[in-house]
Every structure is written in structure tokens, then in C-alpha cells.
C-alpha positions in Angstrom: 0.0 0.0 0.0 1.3 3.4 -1.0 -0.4 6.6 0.5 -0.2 10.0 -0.8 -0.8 12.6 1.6 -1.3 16.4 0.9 -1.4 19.3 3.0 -4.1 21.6 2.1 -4.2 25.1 2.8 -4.8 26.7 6.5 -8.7 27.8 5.7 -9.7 31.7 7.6 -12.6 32.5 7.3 -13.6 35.6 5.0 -17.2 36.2 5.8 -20.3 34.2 7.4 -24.0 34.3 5.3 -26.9 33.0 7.2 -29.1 31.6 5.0 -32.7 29.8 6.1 -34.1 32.0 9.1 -37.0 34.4 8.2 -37.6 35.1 12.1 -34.4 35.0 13.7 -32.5 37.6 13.5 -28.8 37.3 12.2 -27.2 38.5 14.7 -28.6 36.1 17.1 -27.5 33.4 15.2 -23.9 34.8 15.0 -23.7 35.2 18.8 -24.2 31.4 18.8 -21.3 31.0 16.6 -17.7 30.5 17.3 -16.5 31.4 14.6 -15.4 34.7 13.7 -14.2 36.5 10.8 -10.7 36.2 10.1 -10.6 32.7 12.5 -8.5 29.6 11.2 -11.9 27.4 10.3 -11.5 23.8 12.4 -13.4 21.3 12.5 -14.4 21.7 16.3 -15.1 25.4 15.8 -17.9 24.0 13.2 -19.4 21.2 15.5 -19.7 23.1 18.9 -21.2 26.2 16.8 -23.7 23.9 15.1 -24.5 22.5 18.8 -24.8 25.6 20.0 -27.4 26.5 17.3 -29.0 23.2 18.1 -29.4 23.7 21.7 -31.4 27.4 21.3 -34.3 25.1 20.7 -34.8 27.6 17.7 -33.9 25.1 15.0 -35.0 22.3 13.9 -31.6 21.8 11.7 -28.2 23.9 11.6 -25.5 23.0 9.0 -22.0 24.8 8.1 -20.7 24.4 5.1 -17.8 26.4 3.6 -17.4 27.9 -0.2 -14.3 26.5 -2.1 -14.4 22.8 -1.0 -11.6 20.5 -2.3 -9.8 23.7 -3.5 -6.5 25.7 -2.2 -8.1 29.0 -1.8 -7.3 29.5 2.0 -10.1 32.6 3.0 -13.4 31.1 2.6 -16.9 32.2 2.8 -19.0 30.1 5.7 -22.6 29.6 4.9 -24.7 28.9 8.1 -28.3 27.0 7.2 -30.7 27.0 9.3 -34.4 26.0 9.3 -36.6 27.4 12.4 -38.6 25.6 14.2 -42.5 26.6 14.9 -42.2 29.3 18.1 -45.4 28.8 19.1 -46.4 25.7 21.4 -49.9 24.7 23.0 -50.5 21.4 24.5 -53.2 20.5 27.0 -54.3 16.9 28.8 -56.9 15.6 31.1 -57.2 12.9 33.3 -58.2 10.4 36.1 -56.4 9.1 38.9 -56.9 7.3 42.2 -55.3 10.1 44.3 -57.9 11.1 47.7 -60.8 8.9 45.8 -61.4 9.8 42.2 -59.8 13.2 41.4 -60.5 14.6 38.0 -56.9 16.6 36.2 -56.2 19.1 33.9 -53.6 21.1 32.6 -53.5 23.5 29.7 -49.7 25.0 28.5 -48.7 27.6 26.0 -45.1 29.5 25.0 -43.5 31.0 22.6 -39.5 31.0 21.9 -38.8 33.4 19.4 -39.9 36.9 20.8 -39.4 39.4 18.2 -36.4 37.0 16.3 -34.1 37.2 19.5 -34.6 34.4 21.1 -36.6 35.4 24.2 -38.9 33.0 25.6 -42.5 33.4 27.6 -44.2 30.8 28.9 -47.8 30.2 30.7 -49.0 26.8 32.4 -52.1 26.5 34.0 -53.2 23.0 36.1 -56.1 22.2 37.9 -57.2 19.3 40.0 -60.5 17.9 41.5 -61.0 15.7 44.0 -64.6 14.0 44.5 -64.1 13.0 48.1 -66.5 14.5 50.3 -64.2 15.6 52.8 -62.2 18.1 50.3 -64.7 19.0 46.9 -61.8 22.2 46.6 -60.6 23.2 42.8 -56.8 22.6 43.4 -54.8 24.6 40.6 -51.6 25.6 40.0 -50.4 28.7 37.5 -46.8 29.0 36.1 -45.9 32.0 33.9 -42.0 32.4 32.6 -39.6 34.7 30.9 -36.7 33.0 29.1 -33.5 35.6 28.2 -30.7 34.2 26.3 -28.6 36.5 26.5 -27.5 38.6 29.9 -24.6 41.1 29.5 -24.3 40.6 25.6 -23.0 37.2 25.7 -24.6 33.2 26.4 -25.7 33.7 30.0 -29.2 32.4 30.1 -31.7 33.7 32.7 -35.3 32.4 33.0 -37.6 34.1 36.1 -40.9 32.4 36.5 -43.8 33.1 39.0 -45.7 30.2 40.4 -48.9 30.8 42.5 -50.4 27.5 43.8 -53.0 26.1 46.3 -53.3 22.9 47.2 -54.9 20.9 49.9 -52.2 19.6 52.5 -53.8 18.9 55.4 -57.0 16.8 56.0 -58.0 17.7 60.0 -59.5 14.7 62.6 -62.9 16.4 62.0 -62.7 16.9 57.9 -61.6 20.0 58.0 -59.4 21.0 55.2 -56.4 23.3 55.2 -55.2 25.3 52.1 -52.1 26.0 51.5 
């Protein structure tokens, strides 16, 4: 066996296009990138900024590819693809289960990820529970509403604040009565 082996050029990079994303805006999917103008192009600088891009929960794929493949032209033009996911999300269920007797569940859900193409997050969760047993008959529920930021200080620090307001029965007294918490 005889092996020919050929160094090819060290690849910069000479400018990024992001092509694919109607609602995101470029710049947020730059910020997810490692790779900069003017970098040495490697192939870990393409996977982790393809991860990156992955994990925003934006996109449903992310691909880099380069211009001049298989060629010695060392400054090459990166194309980012993208194809965005659907922002919004509402999903609801309803159920039975033994808990306290029979005790009738719901829940309804609803968030959006792309706030105005940056990335920003809200978020809104309603349950509700009902228990048939004579000694409670009380609407348990439960509300969750979020904010998602993605980027704190003009970099990747994620912050997400949510507000939870709940009551639920905790206690069941020696003489039925029923505390709230």
C-alpha cells in the first residue's frame, strides 16, 4: 500500500451568510457561533457552533458548510443553514387518577420562543385538580408563567424568572376539616 498525503491550505474565514431563518435575527445566530471573521476554520469550531445552534431550541436543523471545497483558496466564505422551528407551542391533557378517591386533572400549556427573532422565551401553564371526596370537593390549581433571556450582558448567560402561584390541599384535620395552603 502506498499513501499520498497532501497538505491543504490553512482555511480563515472571510465572511459568514446566514441563509434559512425568516424570524431569527442574524445576529442572534452569529452570537451562537464560534467562529469569527478572520478565524482559522477547524473542524471543532464548526461542531460546537452547530451545537450551539441546536441547543437554542430555535432550530430544527443547523448545518456549516464552507465555499471552495476541495480547493487551495485558503479565505473562505461560511454559509450557516438554518431551518426554524415553529415558536409557538400549546399542549393541554386531562385525566383520572386514584389520588384522595377519584380526582379529575387538567392542565393547559402555551409558550413562545422566538420573541421578536431574538430568542426570548415566555411561557404560561395552568393546572387544575379535583377531588370527589367528600371531605375536600376544593378546585386545586396551580399557574406557572415564565420569561426566558438568552442572552445577559451581551453574551450566552441564560436567565429564565418564573412566577408560580399554587394552592393545594395539604392537610385533611381529625374532623374533615381542610387546610389550604
Amino acid at each position: 500500500l502506498k499513501y499520498d498525503m497532501k497538505e491543504g491550505p490553512k482555511i480563515r474565514v472571510k465572511d459568514i451568510q446566514v441563509r434559512g431563518n425568516s424570524k431569527t435575527k442574524e445576529k442572534v445566530i452569529l452570537r451562537e457561533l464560534d467562529i469569527t471573521e478572520g478565524d482559522v476554520l477547524t473542524s471543532d469550531l464548526v461542531t460546537d457552533s452547530a451545537i450551539f445552534l441546536e441547543r437554542t431550541q430555535l432550530f430544527s436543523r443547523a448545518q456549516i458548510n464552507m465555499s471552495d471545497v476541495n480547493t487551495d483558496i485558503a479565505d473562505r466564505t461560511v454559509f450557516v443553514d438554518v431551518q426554524e422551528k415553529n415558536p409557538g407551542l400549546v399542549n393541554s391533557g386531562l385525566g383520572l387518577s386514584n389520588e384522595r378517591g377519584i380526582t379529575y386533572r387538567g392542565y393547559l400549556g402555551v409558550s413562545y420562543k422566538n420573541l421578536g427573532g431574538k430568542g426570548r422565551g415566555i411561557s404560561g401553564r395552568g393546572d387544575v385538580k379535583y377531588s370527589q371526596a367528600k371531605n375536600i370537593r376544593y378546585p386545586e390549581n396551580k399557574v406557572v408563567v415564565g420569561y426566558y433571556e438568552p442572552y445577559m450582558f451581551a453574551n450566552r448567560l441564560r436567565g429564565r424568572v418564573s412566577f408560580i402561584h399554587e394552592e393545594e390541599v395539604f392537610d385533611i384535620t381529625d374532623n374533615d376539616q381542610v387546610r389550604i395552603r
